[in-house]
Predicted model as a PDB file, atoms N, CA, C, CB and O in Angstrom, pLDDT in the B-factor column:
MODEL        1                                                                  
ATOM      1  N   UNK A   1      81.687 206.615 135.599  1.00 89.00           N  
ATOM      2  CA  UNK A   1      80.989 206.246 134.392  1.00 89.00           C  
ATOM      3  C   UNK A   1      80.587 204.774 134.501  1.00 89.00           C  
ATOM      4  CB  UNK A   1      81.868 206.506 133.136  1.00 89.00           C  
ATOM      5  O   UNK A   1      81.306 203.974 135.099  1.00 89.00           O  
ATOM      6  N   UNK A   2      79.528 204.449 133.967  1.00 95.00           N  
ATOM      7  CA  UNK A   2      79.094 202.594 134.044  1.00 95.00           C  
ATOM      8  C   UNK A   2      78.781 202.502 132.672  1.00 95.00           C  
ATOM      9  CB  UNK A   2      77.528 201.951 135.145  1.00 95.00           C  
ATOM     10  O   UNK A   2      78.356 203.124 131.699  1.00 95.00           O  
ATOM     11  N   UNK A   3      79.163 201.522 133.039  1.00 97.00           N  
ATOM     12  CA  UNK A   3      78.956 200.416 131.251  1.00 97.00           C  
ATOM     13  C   UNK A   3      78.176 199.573 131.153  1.00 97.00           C  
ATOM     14  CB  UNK A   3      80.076 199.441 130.690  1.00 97.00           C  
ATOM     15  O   UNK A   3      78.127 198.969 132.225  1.00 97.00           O  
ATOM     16  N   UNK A   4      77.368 199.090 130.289  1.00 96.00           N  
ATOM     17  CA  UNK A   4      76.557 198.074 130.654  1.00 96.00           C  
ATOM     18  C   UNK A   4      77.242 196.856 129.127  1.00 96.00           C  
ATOM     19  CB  UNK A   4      74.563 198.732 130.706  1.00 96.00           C  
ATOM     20  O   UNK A   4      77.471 197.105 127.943  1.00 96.00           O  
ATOM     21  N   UNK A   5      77.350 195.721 129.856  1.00 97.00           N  
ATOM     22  CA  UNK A   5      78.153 194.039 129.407  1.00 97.00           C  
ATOM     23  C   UNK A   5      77.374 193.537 129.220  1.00 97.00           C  
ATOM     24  CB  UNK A   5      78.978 193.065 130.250  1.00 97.00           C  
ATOM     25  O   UNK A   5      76.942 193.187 130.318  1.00 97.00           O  
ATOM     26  N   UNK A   6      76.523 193.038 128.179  1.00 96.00           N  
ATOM     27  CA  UNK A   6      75.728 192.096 128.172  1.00 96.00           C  
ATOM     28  C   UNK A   6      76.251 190.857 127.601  1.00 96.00           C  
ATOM     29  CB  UNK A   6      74.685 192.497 127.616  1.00 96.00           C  
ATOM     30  O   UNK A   6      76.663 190.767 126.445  1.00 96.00           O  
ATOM     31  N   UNK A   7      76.216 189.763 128.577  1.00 94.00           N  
ATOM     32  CA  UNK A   7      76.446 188.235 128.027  1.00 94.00           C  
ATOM     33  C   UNK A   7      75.500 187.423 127.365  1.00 94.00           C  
ATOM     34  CB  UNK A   7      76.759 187.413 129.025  1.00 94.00           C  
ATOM     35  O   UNK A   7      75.158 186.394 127.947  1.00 94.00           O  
ATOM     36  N   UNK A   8      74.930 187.725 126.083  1.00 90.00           N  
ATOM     37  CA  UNK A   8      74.277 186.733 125.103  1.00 90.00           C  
ATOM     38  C   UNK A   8      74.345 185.101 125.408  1.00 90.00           C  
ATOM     39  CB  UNK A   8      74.979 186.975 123.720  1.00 90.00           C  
ATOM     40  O   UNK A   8      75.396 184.467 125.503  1.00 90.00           O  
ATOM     41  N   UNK A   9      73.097 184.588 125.534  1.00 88.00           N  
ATOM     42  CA  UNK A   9      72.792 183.204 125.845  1.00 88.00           C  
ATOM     43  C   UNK A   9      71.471 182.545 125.731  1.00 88.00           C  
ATOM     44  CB  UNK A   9      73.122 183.034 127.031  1.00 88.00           C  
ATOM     45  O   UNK A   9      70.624 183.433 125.638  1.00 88.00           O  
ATOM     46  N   UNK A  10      71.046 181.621 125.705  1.00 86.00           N  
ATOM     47  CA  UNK A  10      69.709 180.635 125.590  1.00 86.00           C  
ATOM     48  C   UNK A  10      69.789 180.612 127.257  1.00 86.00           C  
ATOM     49  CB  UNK A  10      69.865 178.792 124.559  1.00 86.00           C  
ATOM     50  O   UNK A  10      70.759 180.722 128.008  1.00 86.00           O  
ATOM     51  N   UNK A  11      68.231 180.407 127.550  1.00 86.00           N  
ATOM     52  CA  UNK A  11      68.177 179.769 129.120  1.00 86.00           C  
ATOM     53  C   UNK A  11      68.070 178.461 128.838  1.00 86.00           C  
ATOM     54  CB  UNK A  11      66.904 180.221 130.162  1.00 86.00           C  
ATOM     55  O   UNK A  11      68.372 178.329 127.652  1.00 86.00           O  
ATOM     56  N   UNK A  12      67.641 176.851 129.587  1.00 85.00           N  
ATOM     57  CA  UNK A  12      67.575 176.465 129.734  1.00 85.00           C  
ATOM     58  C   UNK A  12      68.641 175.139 129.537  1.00 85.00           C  
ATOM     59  CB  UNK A  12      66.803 176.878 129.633  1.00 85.00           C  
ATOM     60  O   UNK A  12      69.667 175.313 128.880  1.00 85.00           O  
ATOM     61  N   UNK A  13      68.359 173.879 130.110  1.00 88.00           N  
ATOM     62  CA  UNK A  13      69.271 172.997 130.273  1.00 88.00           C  
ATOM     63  C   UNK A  13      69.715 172.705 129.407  1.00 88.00           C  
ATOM     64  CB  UNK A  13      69.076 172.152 130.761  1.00 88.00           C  
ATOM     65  O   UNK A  13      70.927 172.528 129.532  1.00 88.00           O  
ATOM     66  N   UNK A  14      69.237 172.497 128.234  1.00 89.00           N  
ATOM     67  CA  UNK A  14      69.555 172.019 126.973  1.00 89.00           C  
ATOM     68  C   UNK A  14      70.550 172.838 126.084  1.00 89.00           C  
ATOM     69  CB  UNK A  14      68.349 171.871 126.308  1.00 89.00           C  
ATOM     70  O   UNK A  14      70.955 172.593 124.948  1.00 89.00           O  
ATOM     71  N   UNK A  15      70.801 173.781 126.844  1.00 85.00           N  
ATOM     72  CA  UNK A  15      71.444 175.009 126.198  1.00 85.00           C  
ATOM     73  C   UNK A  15      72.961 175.118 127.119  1.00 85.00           C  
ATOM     74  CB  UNK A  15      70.288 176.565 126.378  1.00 85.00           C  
ATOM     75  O   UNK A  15      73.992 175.582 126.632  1.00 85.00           O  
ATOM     76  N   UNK A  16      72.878 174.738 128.138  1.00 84.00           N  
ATOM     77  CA  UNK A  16      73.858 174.343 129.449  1.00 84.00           C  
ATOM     78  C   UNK A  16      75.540 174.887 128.998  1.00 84.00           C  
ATOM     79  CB  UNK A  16      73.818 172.283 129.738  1.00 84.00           C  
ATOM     80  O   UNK A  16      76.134 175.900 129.369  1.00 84.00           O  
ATOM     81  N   UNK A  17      75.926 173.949 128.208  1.00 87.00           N  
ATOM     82  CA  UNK A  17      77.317 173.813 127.688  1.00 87.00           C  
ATOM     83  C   UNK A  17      77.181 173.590 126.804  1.00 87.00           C  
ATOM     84  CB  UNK A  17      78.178 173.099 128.062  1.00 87.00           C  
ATOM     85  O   UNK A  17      77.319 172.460 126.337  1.00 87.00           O  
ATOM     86  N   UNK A  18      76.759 174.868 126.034  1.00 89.00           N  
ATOM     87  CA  UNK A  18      77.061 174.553 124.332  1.00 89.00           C  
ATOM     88  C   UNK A  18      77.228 175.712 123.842  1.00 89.00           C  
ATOM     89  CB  UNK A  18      75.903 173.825 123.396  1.00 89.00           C  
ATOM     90  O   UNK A  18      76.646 176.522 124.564  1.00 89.00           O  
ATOM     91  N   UNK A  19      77.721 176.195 122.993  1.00 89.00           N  
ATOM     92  CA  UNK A  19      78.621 177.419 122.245  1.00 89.00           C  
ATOM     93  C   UNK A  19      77.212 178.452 122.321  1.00 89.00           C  
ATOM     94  CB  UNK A  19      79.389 176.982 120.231  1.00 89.00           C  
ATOM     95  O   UNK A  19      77.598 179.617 122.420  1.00 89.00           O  
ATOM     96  N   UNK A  20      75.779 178.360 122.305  1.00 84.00           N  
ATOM     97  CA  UNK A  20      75.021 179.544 122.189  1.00 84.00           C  
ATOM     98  C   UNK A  20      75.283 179.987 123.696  1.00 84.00           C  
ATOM     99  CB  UNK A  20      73.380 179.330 121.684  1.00 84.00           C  
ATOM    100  O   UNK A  20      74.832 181.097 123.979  1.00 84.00           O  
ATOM    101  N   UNK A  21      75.933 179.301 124.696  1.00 90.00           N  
ATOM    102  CA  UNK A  21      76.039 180.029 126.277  1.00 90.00           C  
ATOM    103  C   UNK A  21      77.605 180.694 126.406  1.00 90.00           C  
ATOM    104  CB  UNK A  21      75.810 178.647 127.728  1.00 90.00           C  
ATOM    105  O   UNK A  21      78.103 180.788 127.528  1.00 90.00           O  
ATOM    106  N   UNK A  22      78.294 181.116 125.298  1.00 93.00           N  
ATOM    107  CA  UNK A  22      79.340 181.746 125.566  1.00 93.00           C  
ATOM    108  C   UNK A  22      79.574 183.173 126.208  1.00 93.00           C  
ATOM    109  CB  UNK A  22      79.796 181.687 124.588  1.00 93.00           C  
ATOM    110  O   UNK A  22      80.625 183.569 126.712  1.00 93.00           O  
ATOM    111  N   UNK A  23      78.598 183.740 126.110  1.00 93.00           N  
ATOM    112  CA  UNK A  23      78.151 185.309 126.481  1.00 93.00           C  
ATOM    113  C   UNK A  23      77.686 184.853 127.930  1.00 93.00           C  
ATOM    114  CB  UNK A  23      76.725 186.169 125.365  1.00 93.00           C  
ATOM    115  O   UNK A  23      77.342 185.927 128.422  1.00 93.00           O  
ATOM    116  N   UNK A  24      77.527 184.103 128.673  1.00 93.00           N  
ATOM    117  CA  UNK A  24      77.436 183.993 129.991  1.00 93.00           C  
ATOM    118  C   UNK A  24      78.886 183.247 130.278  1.00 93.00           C  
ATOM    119  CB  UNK A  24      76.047 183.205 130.451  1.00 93.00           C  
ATOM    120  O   UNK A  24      79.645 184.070 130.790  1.00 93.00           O  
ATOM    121  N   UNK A  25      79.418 182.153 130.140  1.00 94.00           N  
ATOM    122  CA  UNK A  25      80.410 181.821 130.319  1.00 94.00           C  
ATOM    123  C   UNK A  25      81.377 183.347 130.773  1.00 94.00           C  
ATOM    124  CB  UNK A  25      80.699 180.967 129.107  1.00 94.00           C  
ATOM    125  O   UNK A  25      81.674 183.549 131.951  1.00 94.00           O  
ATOM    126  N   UNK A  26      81.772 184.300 129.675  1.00 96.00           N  
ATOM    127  CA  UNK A  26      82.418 185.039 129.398  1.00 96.00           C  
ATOM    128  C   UNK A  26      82.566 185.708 131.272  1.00 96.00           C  
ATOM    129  CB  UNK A  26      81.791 185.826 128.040  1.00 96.00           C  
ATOM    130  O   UNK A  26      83.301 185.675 132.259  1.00 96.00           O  
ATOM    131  N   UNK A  27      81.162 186.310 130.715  1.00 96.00           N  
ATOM    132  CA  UNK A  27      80.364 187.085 132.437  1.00 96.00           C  
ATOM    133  C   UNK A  27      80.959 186.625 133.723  1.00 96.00           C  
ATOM    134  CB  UNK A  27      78.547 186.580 132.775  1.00 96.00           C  
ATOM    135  O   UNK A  27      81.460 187.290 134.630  1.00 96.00           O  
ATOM    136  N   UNK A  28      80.773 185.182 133.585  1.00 96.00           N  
ATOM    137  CA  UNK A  28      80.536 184.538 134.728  1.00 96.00           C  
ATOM    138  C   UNK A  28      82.393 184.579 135.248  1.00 96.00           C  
ATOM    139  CB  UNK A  28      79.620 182.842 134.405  1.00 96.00           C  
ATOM    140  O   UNK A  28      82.814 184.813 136.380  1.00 96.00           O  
ATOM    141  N   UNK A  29      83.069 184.323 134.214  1.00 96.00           N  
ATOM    142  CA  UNK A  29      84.826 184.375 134.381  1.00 96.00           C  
ATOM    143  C   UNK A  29      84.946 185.980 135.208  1.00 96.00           C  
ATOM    144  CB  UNK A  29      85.890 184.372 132.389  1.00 96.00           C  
ATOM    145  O   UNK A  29      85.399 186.205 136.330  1.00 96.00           O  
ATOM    146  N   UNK A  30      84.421 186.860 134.302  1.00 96.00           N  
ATOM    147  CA  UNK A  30      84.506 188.318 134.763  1.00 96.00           C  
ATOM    148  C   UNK A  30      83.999 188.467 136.048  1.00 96.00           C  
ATOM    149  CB  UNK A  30      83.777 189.265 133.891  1.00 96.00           C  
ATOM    150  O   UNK A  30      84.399 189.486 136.611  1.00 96.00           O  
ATOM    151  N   UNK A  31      83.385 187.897 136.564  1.00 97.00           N  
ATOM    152  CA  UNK A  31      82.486 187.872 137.933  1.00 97.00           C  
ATOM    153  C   UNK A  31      83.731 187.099 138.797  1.00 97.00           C  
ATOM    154  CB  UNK A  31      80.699 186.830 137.822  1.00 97.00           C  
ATOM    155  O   UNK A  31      84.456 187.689 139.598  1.00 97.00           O  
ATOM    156  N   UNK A  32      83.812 185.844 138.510  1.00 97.00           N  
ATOM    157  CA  UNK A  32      85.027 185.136 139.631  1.00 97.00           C  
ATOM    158  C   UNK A  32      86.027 185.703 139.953  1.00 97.00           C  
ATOM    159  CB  UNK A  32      85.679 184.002 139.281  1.00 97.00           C  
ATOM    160  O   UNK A  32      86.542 185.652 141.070  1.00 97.00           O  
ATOM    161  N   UNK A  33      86.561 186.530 138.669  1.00 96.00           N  
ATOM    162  CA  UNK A  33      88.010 186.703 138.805  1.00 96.00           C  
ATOM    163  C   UNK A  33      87.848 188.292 139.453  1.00 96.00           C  
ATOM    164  CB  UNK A  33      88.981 186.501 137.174  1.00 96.00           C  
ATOM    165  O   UNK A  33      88.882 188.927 139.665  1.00 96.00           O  
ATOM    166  N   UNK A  34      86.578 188.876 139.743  1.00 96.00           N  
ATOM    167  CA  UNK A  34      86.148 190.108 140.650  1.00 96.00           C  
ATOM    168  C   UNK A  34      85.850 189.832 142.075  1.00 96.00           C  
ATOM    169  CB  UNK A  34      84.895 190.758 140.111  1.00 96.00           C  
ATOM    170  O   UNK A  34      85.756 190.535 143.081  1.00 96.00           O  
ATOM    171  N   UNK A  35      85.733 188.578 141.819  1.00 96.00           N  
ATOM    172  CA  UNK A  35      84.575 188.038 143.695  1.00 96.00           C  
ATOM    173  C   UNK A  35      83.175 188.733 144.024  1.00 96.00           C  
ATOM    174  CB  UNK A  35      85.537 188.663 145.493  1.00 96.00           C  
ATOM    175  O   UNK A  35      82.690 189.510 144.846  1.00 96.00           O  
ATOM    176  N   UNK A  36      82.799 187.961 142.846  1.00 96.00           N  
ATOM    177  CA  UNK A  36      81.314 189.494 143.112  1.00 96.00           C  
ATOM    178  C   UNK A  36      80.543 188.381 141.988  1.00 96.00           C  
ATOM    179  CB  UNK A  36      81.719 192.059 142.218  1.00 96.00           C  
ATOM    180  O   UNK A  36      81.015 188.054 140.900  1.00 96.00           O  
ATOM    181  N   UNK A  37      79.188 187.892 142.599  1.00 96.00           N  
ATOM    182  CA  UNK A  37      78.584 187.409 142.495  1.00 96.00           C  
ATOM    183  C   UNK A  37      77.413 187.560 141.804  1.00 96.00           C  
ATOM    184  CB  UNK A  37      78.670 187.226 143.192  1.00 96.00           C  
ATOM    185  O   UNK A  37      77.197 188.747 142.048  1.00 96.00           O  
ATOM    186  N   UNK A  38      76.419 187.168 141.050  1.00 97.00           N  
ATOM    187  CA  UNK A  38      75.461 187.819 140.009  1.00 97.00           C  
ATOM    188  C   UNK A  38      73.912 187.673 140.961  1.00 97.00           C  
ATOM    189  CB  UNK A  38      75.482 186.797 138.235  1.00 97.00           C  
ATOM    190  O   UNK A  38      73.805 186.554 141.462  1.00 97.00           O  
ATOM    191  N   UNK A  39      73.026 188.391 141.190  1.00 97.00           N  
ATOM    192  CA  UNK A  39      71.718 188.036 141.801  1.00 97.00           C  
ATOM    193  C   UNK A  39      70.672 188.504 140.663  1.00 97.00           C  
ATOM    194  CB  UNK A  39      71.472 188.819 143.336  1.00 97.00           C  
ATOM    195  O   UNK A  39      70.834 189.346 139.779  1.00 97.00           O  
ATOM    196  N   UNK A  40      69.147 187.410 141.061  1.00 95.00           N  
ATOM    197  CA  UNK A  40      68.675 187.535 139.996  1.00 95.00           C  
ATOM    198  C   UNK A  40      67.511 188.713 139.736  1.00 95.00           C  
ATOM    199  CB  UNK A  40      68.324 186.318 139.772  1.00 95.00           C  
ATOM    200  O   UNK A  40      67.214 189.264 140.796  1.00 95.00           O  
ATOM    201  N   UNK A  41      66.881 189.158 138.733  1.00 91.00           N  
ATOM    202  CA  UNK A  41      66.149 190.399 138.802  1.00 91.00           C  
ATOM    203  C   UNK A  41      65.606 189.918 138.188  1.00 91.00           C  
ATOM    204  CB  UNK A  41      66.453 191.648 138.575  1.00 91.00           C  
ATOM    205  O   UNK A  41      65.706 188.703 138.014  1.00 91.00           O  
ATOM    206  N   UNK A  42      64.556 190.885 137.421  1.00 87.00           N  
ATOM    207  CA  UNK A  42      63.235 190.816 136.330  1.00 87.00           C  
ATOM    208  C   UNK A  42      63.619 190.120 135.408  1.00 87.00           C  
ATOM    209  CB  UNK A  42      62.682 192.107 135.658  1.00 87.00           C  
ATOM    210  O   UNK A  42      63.225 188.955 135.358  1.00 87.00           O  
ATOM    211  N   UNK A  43      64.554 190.666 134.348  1.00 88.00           N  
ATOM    212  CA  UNK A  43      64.891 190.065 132.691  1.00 88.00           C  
ATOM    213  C   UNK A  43      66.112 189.438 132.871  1.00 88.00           C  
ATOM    214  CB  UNK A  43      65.090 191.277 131.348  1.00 88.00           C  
ATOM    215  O   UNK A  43      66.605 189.168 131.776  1.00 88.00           O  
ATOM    216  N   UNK A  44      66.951 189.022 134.009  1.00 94.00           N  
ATOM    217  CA  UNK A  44      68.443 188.373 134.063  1.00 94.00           C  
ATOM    218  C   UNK A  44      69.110 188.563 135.539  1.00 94.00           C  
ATOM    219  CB  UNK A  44      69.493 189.163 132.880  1.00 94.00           C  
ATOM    220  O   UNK A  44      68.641 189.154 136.512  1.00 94.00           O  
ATOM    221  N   UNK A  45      70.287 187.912 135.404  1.00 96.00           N  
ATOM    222  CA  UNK A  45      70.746 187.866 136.378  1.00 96.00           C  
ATOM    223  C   UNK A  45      71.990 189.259 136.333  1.00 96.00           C  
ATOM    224  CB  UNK A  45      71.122 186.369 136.549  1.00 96.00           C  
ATOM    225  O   UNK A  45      72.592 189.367 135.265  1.00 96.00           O  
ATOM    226  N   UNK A  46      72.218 189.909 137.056  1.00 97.00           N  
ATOM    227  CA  UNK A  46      73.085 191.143 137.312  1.00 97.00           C  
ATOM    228  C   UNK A  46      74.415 190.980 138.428  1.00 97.00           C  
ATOM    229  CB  UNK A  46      72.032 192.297 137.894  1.00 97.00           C  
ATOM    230  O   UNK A  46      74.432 190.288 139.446  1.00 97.00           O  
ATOM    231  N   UNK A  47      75.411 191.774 137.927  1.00 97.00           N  
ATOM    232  CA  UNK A  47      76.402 191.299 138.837  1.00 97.00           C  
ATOM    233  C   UNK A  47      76.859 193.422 138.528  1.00 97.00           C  
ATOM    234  CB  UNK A  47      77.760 189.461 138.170  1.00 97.00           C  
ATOM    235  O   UNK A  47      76.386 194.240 137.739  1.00 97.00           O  
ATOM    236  N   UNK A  48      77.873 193.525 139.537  1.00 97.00           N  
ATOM    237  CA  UNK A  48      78.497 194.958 139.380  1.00 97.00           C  
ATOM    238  C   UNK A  48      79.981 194.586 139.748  1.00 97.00           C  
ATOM    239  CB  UNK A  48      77.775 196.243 140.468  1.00 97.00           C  
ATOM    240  O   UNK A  48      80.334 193.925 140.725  1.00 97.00           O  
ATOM    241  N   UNK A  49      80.618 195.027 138.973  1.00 97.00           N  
ATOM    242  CA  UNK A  49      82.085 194.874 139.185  1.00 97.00           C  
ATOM    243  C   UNK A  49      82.867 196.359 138.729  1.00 97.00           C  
ATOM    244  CB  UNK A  49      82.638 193.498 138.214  1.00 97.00           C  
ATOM    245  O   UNK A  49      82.570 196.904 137.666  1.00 97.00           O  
ATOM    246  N   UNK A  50      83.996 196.990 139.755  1.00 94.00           N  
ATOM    247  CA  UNK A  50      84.569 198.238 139.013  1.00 94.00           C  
ATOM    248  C   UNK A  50      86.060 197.623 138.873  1.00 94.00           C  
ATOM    249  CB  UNK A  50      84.457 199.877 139.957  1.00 94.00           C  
ATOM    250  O   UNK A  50      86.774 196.807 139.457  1.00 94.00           O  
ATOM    251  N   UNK A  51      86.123 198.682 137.512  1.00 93.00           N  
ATOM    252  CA  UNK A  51      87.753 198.412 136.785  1.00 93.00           C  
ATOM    253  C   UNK A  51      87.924 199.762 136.513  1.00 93.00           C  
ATOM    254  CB  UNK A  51      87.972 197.343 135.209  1.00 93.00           C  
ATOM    255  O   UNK A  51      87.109 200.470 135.922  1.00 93.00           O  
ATOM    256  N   UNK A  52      89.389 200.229 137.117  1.00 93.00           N  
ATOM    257  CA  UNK A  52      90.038 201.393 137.284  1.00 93.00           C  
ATOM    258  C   UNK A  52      88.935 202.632 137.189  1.00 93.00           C  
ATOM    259  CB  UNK A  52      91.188 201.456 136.215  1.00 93.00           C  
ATOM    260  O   UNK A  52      88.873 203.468 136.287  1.00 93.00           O  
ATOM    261  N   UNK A  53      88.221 202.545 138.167  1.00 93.00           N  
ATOM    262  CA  UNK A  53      87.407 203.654 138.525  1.00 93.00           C  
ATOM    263  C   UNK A  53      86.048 203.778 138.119  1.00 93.00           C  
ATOM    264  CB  UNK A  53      87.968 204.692 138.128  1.00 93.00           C  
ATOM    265  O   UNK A  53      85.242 204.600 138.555  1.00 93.00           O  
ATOM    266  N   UNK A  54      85.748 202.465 136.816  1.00 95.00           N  
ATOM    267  CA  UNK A  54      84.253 202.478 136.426  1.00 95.00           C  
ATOM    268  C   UNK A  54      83.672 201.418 136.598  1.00 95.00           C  
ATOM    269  CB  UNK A  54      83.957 202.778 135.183  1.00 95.00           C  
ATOM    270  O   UNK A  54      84.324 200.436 136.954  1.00 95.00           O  
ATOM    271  N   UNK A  55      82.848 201.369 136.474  1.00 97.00           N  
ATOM    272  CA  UNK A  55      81.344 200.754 136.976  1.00 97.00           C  
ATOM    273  C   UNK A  55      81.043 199.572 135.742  1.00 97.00           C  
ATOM    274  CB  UNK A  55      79.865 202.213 137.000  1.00 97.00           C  
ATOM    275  O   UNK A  55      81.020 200.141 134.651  1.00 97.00           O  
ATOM    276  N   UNK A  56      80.889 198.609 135.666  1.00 97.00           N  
ATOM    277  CA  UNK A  56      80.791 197.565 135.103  1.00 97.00           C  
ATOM    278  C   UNK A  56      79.415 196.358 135.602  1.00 97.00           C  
ATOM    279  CB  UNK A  56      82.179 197.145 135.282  1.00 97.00           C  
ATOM    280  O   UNK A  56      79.465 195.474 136.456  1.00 97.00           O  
ATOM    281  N   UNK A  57      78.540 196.664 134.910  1.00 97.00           N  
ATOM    282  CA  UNK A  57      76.881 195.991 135.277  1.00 97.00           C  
ATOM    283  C   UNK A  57      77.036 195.054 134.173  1.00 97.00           C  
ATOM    284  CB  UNK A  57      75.221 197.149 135.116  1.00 97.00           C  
ATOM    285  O   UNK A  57      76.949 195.211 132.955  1.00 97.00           O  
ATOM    286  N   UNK A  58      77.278 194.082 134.871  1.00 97.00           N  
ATOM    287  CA  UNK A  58      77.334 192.678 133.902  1.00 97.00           C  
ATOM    288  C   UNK A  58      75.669 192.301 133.940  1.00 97.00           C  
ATOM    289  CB  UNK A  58      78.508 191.145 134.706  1.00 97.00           C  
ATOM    290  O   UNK A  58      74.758 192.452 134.754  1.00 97.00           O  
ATOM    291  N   UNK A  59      75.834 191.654 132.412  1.00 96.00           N  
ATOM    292  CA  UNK A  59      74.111 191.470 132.464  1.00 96.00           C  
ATOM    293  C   UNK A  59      73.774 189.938 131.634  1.00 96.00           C  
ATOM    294  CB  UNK A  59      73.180 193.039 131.440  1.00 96.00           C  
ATOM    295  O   UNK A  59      73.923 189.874 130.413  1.00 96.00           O  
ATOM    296  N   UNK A  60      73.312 188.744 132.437  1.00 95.00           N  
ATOM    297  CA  UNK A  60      72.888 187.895 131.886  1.00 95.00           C  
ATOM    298  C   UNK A  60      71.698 187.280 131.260  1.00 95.00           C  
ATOM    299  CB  UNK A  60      73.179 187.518 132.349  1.00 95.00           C  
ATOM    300  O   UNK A  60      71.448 186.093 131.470  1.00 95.00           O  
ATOM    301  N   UNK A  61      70.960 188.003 130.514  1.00 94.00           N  
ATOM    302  CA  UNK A  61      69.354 187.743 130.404  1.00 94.00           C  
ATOM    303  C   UNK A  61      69.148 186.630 130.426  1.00 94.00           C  
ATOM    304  CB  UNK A  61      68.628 188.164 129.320  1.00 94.00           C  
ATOM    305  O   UNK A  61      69.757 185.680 129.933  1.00 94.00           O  
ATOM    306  N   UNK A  62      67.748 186.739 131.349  1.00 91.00           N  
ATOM    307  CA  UNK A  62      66.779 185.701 131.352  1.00 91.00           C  
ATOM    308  C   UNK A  62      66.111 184.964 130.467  1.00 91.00           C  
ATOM    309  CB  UNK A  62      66.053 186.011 131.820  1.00 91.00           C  
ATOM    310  O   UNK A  62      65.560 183.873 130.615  1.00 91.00           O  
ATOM    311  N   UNK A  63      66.255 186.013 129.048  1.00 85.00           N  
ATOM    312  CA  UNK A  63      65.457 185.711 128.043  1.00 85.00           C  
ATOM    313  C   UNK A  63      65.914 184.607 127.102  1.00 85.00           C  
ATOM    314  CB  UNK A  63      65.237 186.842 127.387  1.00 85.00           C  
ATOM    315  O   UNK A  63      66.805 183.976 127.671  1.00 85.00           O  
ATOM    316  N   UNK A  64      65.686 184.164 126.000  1.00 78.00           N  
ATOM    317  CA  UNK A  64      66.302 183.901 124.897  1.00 78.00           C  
ATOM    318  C   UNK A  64      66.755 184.417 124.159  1.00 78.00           C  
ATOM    319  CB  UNK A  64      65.963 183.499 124.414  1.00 78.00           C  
ATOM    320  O   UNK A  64      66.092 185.415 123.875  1.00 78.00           O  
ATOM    321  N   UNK A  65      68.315 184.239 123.141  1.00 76.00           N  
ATOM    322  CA  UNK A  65      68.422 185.235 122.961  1.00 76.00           C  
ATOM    323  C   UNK A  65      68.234 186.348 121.757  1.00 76.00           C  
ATOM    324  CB  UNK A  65      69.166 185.104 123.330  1.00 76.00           C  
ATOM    325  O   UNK A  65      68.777 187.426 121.512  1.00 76.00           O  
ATOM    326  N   UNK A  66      67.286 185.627 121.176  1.00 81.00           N  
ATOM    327  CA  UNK A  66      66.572 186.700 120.164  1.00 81.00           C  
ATOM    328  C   UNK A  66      65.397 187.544 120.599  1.00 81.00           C  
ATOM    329  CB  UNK A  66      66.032 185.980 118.971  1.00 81.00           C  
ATOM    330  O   UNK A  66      64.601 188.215 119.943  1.00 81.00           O  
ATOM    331  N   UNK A  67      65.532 187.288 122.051  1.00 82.00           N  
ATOM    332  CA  UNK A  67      64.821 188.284 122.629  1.00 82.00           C  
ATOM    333  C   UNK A  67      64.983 189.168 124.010  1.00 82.00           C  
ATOM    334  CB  UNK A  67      63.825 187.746 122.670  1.00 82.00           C  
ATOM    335  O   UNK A  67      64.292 189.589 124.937  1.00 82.00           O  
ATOM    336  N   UNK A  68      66.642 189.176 123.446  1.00 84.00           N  
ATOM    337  CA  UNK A  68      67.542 189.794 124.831  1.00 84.00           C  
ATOM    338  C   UNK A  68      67.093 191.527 124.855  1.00 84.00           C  
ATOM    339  CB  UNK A  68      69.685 189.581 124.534  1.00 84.00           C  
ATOM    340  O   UNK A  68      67.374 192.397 125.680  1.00 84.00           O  
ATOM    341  N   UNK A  69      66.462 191.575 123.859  1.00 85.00           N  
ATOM    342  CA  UNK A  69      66.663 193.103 123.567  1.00 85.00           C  
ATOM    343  C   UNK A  69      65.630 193.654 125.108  1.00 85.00           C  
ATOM    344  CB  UNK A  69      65.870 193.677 121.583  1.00 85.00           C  
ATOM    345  O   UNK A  69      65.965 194.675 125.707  1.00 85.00           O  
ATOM    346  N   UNK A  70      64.778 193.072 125.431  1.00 84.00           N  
ATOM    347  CA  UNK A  70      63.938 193.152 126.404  1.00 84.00           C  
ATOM    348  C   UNK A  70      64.586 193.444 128.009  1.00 84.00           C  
ATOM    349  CB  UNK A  70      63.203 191.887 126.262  1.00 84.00           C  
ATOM    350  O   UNK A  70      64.211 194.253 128.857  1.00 84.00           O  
ATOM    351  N   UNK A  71      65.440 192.678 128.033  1.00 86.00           N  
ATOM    352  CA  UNK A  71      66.131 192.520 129.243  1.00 86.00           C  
ATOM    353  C   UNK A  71      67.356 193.970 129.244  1.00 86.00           C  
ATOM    354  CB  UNK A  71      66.883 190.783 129.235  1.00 86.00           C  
ATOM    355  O   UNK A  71      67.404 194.728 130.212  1.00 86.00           O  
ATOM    356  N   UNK A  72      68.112 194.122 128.220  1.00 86.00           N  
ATOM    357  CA  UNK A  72      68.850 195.313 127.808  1.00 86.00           C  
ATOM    358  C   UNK A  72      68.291 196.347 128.046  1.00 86.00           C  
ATOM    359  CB  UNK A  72      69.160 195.398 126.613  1.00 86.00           C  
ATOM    360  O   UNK A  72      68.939 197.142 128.726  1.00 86.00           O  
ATOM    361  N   UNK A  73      66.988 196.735 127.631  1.00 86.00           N  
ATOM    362  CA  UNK A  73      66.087 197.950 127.876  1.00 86.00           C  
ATOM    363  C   UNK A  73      65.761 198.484 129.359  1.00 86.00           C  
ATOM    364  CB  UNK A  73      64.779 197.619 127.264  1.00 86.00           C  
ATOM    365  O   UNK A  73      65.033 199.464 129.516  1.00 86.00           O  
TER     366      UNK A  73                                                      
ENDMDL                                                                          
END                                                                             
């Protein structure tokens, strides 16, 4: 079975380290502590990680995020 994780966030620098990038932060912990790295695609960056037998598609959109719905689809 796969799940799809989406980590809510703003792109750009200004957005870097500040509480609207917690939904990537989150991701990005889930990614290290897997060893599995995120590469980038169309609407975000994607990572795959499995936990006890399922499938876990971490998803960081590219977008902004009142317009993550794009990247989700």
């Amino acid at each position: 079975m796969k799940y799809l994780i989406v980590g809510l966030g703003n792109i750009g620098p200004e957005y870097h380290e500040t509480r609207h990038n917690i939904g990537f932060k989150v991701l990005d912990a889930l990614a290290k502590a897997s060893n599995t790295v995120f590469t980038e695609s169309r609407y975000g960056a994607i990572a795959k990680i499995s936990v006890k037998g399922r499938t876990l598609i971490l998803l960081k959109p590219s977008t902004y995020m009142n317009l993550s719905g794009n990247a989700v689809r």
